[in-house]
C-alpha positions in Angstrom: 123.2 96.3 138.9 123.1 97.5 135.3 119.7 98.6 133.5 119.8 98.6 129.7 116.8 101.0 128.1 116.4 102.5 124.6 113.5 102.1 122.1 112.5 99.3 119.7 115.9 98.6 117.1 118.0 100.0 119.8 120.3 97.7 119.8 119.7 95.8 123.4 119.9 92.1 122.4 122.7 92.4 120.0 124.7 94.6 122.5 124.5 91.6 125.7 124.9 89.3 122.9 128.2 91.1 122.1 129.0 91.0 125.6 127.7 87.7 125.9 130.5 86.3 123.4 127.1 85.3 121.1 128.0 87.1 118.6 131.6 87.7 116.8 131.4 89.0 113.2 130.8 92.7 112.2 131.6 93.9 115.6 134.4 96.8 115.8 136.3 97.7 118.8 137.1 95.3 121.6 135.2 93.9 124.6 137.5 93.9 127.6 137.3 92.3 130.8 139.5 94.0 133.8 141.1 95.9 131.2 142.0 92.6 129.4 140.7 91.1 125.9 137.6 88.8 126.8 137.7 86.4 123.8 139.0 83.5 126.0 136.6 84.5 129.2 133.6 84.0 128.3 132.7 80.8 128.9 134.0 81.0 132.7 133.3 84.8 133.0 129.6 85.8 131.5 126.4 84.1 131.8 123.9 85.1 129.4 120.3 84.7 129.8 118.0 85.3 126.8 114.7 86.9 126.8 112.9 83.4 126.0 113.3 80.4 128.6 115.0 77.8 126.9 114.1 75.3 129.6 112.3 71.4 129.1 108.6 71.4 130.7 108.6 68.1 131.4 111.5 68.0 133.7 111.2 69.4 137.8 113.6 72.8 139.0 116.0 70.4 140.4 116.5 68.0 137.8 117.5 70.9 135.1 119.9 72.5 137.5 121.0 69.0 138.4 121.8 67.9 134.5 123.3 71.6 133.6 125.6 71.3 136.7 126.8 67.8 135.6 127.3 68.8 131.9 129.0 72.8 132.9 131.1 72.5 136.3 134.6 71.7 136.5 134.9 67.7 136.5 137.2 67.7 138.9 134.1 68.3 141.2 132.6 65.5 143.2 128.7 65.1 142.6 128.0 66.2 146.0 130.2 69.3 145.0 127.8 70.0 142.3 124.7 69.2 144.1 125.9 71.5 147.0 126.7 74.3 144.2 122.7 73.8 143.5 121.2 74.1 146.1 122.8 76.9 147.4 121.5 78.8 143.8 118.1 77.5 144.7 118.1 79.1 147.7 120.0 82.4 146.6 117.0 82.8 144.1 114.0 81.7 146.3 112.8 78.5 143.8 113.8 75.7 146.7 110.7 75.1 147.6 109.5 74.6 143.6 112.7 71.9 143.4 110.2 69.0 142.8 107.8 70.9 140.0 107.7 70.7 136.8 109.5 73.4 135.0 106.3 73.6 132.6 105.4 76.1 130.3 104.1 76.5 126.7 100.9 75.1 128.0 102.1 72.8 130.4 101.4 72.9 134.1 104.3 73.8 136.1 106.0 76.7 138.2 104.4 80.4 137.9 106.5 82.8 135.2 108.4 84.4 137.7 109.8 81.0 138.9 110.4 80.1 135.7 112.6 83.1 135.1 114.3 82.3 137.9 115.4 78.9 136.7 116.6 80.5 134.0 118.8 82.7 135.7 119.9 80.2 138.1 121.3 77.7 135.0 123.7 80.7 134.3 124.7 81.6 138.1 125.6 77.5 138.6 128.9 78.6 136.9 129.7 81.1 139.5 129.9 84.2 136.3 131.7 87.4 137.1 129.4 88.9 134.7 125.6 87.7 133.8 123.5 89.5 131.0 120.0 89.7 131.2 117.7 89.8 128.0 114.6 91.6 129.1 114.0 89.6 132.5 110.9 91.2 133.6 109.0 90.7 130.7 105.6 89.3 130.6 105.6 89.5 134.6 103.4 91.2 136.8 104.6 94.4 138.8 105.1 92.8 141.8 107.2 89.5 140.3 109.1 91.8 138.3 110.3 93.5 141.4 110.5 89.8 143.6 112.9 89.3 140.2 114.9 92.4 140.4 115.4 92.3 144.5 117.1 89.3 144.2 119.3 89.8 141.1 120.0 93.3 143.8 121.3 91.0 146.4 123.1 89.0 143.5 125.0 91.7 142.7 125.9 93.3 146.7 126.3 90.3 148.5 128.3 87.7 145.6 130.0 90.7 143.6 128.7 89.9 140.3 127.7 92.6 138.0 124.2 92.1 137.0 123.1 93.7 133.4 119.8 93.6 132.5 118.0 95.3 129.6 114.6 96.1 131.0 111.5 97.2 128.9 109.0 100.3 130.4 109.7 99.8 134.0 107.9 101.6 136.4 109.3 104.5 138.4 109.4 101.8 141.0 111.6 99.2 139.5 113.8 102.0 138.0 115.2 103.0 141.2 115.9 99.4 141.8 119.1 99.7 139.6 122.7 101.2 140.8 123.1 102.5 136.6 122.1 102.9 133.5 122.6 102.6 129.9 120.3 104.4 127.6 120.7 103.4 123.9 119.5 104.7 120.8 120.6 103.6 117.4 123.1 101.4 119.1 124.9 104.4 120.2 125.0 105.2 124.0 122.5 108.1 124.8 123.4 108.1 128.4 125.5 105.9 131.2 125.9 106.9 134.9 123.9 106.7 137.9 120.1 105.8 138.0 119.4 108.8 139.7 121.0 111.4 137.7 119.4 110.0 134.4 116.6 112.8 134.3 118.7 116.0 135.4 121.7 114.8 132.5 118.1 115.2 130.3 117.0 118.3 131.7 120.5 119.5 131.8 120.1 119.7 128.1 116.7 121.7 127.8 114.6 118.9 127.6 112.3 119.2 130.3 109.7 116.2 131.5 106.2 116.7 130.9 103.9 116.8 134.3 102.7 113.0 134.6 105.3 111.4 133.4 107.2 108.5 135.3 111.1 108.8 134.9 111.8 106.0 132.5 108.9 106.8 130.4 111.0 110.3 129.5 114.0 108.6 129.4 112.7 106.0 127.1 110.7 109.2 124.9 114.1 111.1 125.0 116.4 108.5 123.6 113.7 107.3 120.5 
């Protein structure tokens, strides 16, 4: 489990875009997959979740899992393949017992934010990615969704083996130590990348020592702007 921090004009979205396969010209350099050239992975491969749910209001949880499993699973699988394949994502992200609400939002009445996210996340895990990349998934939730969020993307990554990277915006101390690693960015440039937990003594290491008060990310976040 992945976090992405920097500043404002970092360089977050444009670098899981990159990842993503979003996003092909100006880039330099290669994005590899197991050592090997990604180009023709991506669609199989990485899952890429944007910051904004792209999601219609009118229809219920299950009937936009239902329709983006019929339009992006093999066709060789059965329907009962594919609804199997959905409700075993419901339940791997808590929304099964949403299934028959509206998806809502943009002043429509439907499932809370967090749930929302969550369907979100579960359109891209329906493909079964190696890899999924998360634009800013806690934004705009409350402390204690954004960590309901983050658990579960935790047992994503430990239990299924797929690598989780999210870009997460002023986390608190809490929700920081959620994460296995992380990469700081500043200027698109990698500031740091290691383990969560060794963040703030690679930034002391230097002579930069945190002020009293402050929560780890905050001085990582101040460090890298």
């Amino acid at each position: 489990l992945l976090a992405v921090m920097g500043p404002s004009g970092g360089g977050k979205p444009r670098f899981l875009s990159i990842l993503g396969g979003r996003v092909s010209s100006g880039i330099q350099g290669q994005v590899l997959f197991q050592r090997t050239p990604s180009h023709q992975s991506h669609e199989t491969s990485f899952g890429l979740c944007p910051s904004r749910d792209v999601l219609f209001h009118n229809l219920t949880v299950r009937e936009t899992l239902e329709i983006t499993a019929r339009l992006r699973l093999p066709h060789e699988w059965t329907d009962e393949q594919k609804i199997d394949r959905v409700n075993h994502v419901m339940k791997q992200l808590g929304i099964e017992k949403t299934e028959n609400t509206p998806v809502g939002g943009n002043g429509h009445v439907g499932v809370s934010g967090g749930e929302r996210r969550r369907v979100s996340v579960a359109n891209e895990l329906l493909t079964q990615p190696r890899i999924i990349c998360l634009d800013e998934p806690t934004s705009g939730l409350d402390s204690t969704t954004a960590a309901s969020l983050v658990a579960a993307l935790r047992d994503l990554a430990r239990q299924d083996g797929c690598t989780v990277i999210a870009s997460i915006h002023q986390p608190s101390s809490q929700l920081f130590q959620e994460f296995d690693k992380l990469l700081l960015l500043a200027d698109g440039s990698p500031a740091y990348f290691g383990p969560v937990n060794e963040a703030v003594q690679h930034v002391e290491s230097l002579g930069i020592l945190s002020p009293p008060g402050f929560s780890w990310p905050d001085f990582c976040l101040m460090w890298s702007a």
